[in-house]
N, C-alpha and C positions, 0 to 999 in steps of 0.2 A: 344318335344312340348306338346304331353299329359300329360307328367310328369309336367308340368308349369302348364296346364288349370285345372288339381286334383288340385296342390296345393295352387291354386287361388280360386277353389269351396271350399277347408277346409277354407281357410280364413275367406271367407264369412260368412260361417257357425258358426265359432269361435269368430264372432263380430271383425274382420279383427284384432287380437290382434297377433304381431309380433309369428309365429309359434318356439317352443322351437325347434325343430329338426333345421333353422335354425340357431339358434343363437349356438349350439355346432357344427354341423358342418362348422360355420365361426372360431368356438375356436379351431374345429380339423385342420382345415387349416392353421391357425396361428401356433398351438406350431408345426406342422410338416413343418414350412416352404414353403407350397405349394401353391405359388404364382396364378397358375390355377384353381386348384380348388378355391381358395377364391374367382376368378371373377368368375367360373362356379356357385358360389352361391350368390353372391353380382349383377350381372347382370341384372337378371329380379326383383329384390326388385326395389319397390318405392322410391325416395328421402327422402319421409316421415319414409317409415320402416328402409332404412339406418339410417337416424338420430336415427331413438328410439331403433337401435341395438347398433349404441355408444353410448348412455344417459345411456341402461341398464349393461352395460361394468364396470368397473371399471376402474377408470384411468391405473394401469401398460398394459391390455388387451388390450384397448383403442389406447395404444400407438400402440401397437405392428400392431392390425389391419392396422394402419395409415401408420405405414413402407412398410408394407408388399400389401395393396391395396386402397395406396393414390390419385393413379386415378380414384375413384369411388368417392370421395368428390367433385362434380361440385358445382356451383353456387345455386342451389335448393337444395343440402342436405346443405351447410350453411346456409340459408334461414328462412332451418326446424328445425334446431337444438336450443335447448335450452339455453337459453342465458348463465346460468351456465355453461356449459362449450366450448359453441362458443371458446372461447378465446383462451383456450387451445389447440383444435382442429387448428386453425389457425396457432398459435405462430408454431405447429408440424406440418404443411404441407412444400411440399416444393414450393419454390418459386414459379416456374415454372408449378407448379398445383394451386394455390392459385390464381397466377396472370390471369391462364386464368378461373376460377371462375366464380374471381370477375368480369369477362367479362360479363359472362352470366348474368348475374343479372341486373334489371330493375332499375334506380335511385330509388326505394322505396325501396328497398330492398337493395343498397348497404349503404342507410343511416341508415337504421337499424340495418345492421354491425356493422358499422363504428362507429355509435354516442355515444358508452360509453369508445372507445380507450383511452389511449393516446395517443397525439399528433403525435411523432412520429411514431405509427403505424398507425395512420391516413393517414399522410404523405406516407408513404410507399403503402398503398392501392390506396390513388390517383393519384400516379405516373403511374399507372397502366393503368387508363382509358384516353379516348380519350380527346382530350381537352375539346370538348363539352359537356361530360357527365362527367367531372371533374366540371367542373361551374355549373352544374344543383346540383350537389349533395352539393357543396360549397355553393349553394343560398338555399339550402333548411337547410342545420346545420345554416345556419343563424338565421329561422326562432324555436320560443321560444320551447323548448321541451314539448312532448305530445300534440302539433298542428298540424293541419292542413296541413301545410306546412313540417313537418318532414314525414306524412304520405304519400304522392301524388305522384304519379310519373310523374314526368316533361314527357314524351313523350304521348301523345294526339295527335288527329285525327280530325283537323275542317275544316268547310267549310264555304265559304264567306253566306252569307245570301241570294244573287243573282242566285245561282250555282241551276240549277237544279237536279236531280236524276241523270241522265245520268253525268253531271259535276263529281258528288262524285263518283262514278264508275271507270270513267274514272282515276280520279284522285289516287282511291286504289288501281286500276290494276298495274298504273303505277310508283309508289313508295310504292311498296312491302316493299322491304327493309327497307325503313326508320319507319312503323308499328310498334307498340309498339306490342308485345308475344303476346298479352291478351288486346283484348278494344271489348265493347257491344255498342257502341253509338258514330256516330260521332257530334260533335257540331256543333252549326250553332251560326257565331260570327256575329257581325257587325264590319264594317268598325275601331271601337277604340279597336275591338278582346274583346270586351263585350259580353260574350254567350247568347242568347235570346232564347235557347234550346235545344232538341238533337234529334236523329233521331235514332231507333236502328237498327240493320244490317239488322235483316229481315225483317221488315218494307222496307228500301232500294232497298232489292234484288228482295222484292216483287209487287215495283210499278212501273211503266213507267216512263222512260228516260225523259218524255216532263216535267215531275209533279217537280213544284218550292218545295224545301226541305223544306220553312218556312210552308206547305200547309198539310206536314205530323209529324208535330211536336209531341214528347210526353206531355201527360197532367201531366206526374210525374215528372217533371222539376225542379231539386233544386239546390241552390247554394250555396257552402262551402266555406264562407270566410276563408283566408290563415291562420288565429290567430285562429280561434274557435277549443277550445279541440278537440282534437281524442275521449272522452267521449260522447260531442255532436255528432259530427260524426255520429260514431255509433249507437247511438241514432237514431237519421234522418235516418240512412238506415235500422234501425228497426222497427221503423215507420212508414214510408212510401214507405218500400218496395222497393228502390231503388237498381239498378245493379251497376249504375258507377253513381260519380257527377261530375260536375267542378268545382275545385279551383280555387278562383278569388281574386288577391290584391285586396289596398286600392282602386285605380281606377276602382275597377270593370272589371279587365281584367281579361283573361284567363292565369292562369302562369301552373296548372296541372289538373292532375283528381284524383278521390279518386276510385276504386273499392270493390266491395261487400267480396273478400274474405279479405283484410287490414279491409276493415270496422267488418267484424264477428272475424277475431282477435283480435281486439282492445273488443269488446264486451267480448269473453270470457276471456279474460285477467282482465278484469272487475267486470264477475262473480268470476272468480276464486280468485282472491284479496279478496272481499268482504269475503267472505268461510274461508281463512284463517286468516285475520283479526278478524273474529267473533271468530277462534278459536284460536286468539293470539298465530301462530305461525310465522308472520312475511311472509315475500316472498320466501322462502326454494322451494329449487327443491331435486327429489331424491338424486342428481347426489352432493348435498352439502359434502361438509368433516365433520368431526364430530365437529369439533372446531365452524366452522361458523352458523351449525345447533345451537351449543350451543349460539351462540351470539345474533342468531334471538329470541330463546325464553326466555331467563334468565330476559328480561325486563317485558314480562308481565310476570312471575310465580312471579316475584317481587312487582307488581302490588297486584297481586291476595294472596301474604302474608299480603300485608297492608290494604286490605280488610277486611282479616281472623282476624287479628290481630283488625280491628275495632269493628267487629261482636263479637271478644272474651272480647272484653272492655267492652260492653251491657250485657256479661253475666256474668262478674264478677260484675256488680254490684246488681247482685241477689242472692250471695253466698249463705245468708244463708236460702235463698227460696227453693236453689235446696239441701243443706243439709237436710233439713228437709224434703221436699218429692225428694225422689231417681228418682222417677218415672217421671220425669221432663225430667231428663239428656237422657231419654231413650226415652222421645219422640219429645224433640228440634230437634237433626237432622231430625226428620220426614217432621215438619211445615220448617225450613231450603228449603230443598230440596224439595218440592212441588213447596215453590214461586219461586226459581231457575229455575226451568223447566217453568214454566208459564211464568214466566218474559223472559228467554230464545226463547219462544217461539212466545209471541209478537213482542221481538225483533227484530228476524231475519225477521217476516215476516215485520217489517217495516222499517229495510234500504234495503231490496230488492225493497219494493215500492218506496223508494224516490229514488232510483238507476234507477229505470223505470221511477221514474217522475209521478207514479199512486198516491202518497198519495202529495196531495197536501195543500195547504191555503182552497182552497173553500171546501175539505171532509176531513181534519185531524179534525176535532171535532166532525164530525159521525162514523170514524175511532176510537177515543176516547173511545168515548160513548159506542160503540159496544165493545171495548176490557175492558171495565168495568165491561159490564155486563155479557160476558163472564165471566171473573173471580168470578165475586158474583156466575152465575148460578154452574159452577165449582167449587167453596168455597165451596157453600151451601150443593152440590153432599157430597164432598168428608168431608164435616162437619161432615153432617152424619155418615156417614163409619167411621173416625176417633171417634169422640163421642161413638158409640157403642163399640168399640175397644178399648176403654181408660176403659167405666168403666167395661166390661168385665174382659181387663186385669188387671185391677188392682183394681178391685171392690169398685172405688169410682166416685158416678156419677157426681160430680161437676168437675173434673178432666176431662171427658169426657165434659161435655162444655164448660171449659176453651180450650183445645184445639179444637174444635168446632168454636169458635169464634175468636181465631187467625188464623183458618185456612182460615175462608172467610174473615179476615181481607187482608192477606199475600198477594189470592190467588186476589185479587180484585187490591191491591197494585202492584204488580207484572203488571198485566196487562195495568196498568195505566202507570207504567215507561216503559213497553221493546216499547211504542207509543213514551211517551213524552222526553224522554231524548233522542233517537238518532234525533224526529226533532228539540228539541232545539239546537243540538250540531250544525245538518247540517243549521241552522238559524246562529250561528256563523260563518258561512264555516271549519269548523271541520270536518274532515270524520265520521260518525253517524259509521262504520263499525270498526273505529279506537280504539275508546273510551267508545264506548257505555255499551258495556260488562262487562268492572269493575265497571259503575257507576250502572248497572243495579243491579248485583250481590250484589253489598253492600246496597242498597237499599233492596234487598229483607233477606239478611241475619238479616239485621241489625233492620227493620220491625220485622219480625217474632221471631227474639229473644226475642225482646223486647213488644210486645203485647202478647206472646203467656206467659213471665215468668211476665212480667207484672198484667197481668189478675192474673195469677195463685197465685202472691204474692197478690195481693185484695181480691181475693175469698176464695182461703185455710188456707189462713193466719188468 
């Protein structure tokens, strides 16, 4: 037991990052066969740190674990696991630990299993479940992917609208059992099971039997239609600070709820997309093969040649500009890779804002304006610095203001697109996090090649 509560306090200590002593002594368990030990070390881990000890495995180790301590994958460590290799982890369990699993799990979670299978392993997981939480998870694959309705879990806790404090008590005491794991609010429907708001527990526990539930209502009351994105969603519970909601169809009934930990998944699943979007390497997890890694990123580094290749189009029509002064070729990558970074850096900060829903129609033109003049004050900065450095280095001072002057050109350009191109895109419904980066990029290569050898063919020439 003190040996558990130390290695709970190093955790902490270590930013709870799965401890290496564990993960070799699960591998010293594994290659010696010793079934006991493996639980005497798999036991008091989290679902969570079980998952991200097979994520950090390799598949042959992977398996091996799974042989040897496949009763430790209950319905929370599938839950936790990364969808990359979900699959495989499943297809390798045995039946008879899978099937009761999938028991444990909430209809929101066995549709997030479930919903990238094929069919027949569909079929095969809802053989599994009860008839009624077979139909719950069937009603919800119904509804459109990344809604609403794929998110919620059908079991919910309400109360007629007539029922006093004492009614809702009475009534949790006495169907325990039928409790969803996990709910912070019970609802209060009317007569057509129309929610008109919710009540949360401690509120309940904390007021008198006589007191009518409509009397202790929350003032943070909101309703999530079944269709409206998992993005909105999360949103709303971002915004407005919300624990649990209720889902409601077309009739404004009650069909599930949404909870705060599905709502902050969907969020950082969100952030995390956007992240690697920006750096065009597709949706990859560690756990990828090398093949598939290659697949996710071969399209943008393809992208980003026909960029290079346009940028290199701009500078060959200055051949014999850069012939004549060397001292060109030696300082284009510099104005390059300035409006790169500036533009880089507008941009990320504004599909994170339209991602929040902060840069809107009524502030994207003081957003604008600001990321303008930005640039110029930065231009003008680094004008400087470059200017002195040009004729220094190469002891010609028209040189230094030609790059001077593409530089606050670039660096003002730059700033203008990493605003404007991802909200025109996301004005087309384009993902701004999608696309935005190649048009940014060529934008500022193709600017700055071209004004900075521009100038310099007008003025040295």
């Amino acid at each position: 037991m003190a040996e558990d509560i130390n290695d709970t306090v190093e955790r902490e200590e270590d930013g709870y990052e799965l401890d290496n002593r564990k993960v070799s002594a699960v591998r010293l368990a594994v290659a010696a066969g010793d079934a006991e030990r493996l639980s005497e070390v798999l036991d008091p881990l989290h679902a969570a740190d079980i998952a991200d000890l097979l994520e950090q495995v390799d598949s042959g180790h992977r398996r091996e674990i799974l042989l040897l301590g496949a009763t430790h994958i209950d319905g929370e460590v599938l839950s936790e696991l990364d969808e990359s290799i979900r699959d495989e982890v499943i297809e390798f369990l045995p039946k008879n630990v899978l099937d009761d699993a999938v028991r444990d799990l909430e209809s929101d979670d066995v549709v997030d299993l479930i919903e990238d299978m094929e069919e027949p392993q569909q079929a095969a997981i809802l053989d599994v479940l009860t008839d009624a939480d077979r139909v719950a998870v069937e009603q919800a694959l119904a509804y459109p992917e990344y809604s609403a309705g794929r998110l919620m879990q059908r079991e919910v806790v309400a109360a007629p609208e007539h029922w006093n404090v004492g009614d809702a008590i009475d009534f949790l005491r006495s169907n325990k059992r039928e409790l969803p794991e996990q709910f912070y609010h019970v609802f209060v429907v009317d007569p057509k099971m129309n929610p008109i708001g919710y009540v949360t527990l401690g509120k309940l526990l904390s007021t008198s039997r006589d007191v009518p539930m409509t009397s202790i209502l929350e003032d943070s009351f909101k309703v999530i239609p079944v269709t409206q994105p998992e993005s909105e969603v999360a949103y709303a519970f971002n915004q407005y600070h919300l624990i649990s909601a209720p889902v409601v169809d077309d009739e404004g009934r009650l069909v599930g709820m949404i909870t705060i930990d599905d709502a902050m998944i969907v969020l950082d699943e969100e952030h995390e997309e956007d992240i690697l979007r920006l750096a065009g390497v597709g949706e990859g997890s560690l756990a990828d093969r090398v093949i598939d890694t290659t697949k996710q990123r071969f399209p943008w580094l393809f992208v980003n040649l026909i960029t290079a290749i346009l940028a290199s189009l701009v500078i060959s029509q200055f051949e014999e500009t850069i012939a004549q002064f060397v001292a060109l070729a030696v300082l284009m990558p510099i104005v390059a890779s300035m409006g790169g970074n500036a533009g880089t850096q507008s941009l990320t900060v504004a599909v994170r804002a339209i991602a929040t829903k902060d840069l809107t129609g009524s502030n994207v033109w003081r957003v604008v304006r600001r990321e303008a003049l930005v640039g110029l004050v930065n231009g003008s900065i680094f004008a400087v610095v470059m200017g002195v450095v040009g004729v220094v280095w190469f002891g010609t001072p028209m040189l230094g203001v030609v790059i001077a002057v593409a530089m606050v050109l670039n660096l003002v350009i730059a700033g203008l697109a990493g605003i404007l191109i991802p909200v025109t895109l996301d004005k087309f419904g384009i993902d701004p996090a999608l696309a935005s980066g190649a048009f940014v990029t060529t934008v500022t290569d193709v600017v700055g090649f071209f004004a900075f050898l521009g100038l310099a063919a007008a003025v040295l020439i």
